[in-house]
N, C-alpha and C positions, 0 to 999 in steps of 0.2 A: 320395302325390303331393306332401306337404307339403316331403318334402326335397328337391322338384328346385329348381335357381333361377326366379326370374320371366322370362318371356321379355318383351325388351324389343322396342319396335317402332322404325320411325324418326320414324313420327308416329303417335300415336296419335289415334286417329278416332271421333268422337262416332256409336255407335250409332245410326242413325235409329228412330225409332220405327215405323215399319211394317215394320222387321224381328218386333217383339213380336206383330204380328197374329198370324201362322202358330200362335205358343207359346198365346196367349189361346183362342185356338180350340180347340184341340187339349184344352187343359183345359176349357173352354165343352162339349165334346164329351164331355168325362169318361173320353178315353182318356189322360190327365197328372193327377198331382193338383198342389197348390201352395196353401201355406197361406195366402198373399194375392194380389195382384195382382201376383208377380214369380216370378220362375222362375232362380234360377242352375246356369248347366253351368259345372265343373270340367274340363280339358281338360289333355293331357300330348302335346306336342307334342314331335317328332323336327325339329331345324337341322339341318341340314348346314352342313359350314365356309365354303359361300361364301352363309349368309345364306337358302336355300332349303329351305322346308318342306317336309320327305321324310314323317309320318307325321302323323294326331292322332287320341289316344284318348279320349273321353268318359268321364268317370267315369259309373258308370250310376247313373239318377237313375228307373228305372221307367217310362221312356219313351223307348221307341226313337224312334221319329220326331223328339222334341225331341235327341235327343240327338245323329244324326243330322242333321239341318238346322242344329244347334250347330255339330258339325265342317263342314258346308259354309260358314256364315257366316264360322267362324275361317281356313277355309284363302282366303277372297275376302281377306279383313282384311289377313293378312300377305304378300299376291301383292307380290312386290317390294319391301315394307316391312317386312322384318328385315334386323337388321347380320350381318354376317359375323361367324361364333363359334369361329373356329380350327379347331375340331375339330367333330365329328358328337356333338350331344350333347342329350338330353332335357330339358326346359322346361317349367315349368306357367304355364296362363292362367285365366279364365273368362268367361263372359260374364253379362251379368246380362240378362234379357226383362224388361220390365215395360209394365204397362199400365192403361187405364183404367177 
């Protein structure tokens, strides 16, 4: 995933923190693990040329569910906020959870 390029946004948007409950819990439940109070998904996303996210894959992290509700927060994230990329072409992101 390291060679694809960054995928950029048009704005990039400060994570709220009540996205992190979901992630916290899920480890609090001990079906995630995470060596401290943060959790990052790795994520390889499909552009299309006119700026429209066609796929995203999670890199696996040992929790479907986080991995999972990762790809749903990233596909809200870029609804309308990616640039056009000429062509149809793969992108890495991630996000990072974290919590109290």
């Amino acid at each position: 995933m390291s060679g694809l390029p960054e995928l950029k946004f048009r704005r990039r948007r400060a994570m709220p923190p009540a996205l992190s409950s979901f992630v916290r819990d899920e480890v609090a439940a001990r079906r995630c693990e995470a060596a401290d109070k943060r959790l990052r998904v790795n994520l390889a996303v499909l552009v299309a040329e006119d700026g429209q996210l066609r796929r995203i894959h999670p890199q696996a992290i040992g929790c479907p569910t986080v991995e999972q509700y990762a790809s749903g927060v990233m596909l809200s994230m870029a609804r309308a906020n990616l640039l056009p990329v000429g062509e149809t072409r793969w992108f890495r992101t991630s996000l990072l959870f974290q919590w109290q």
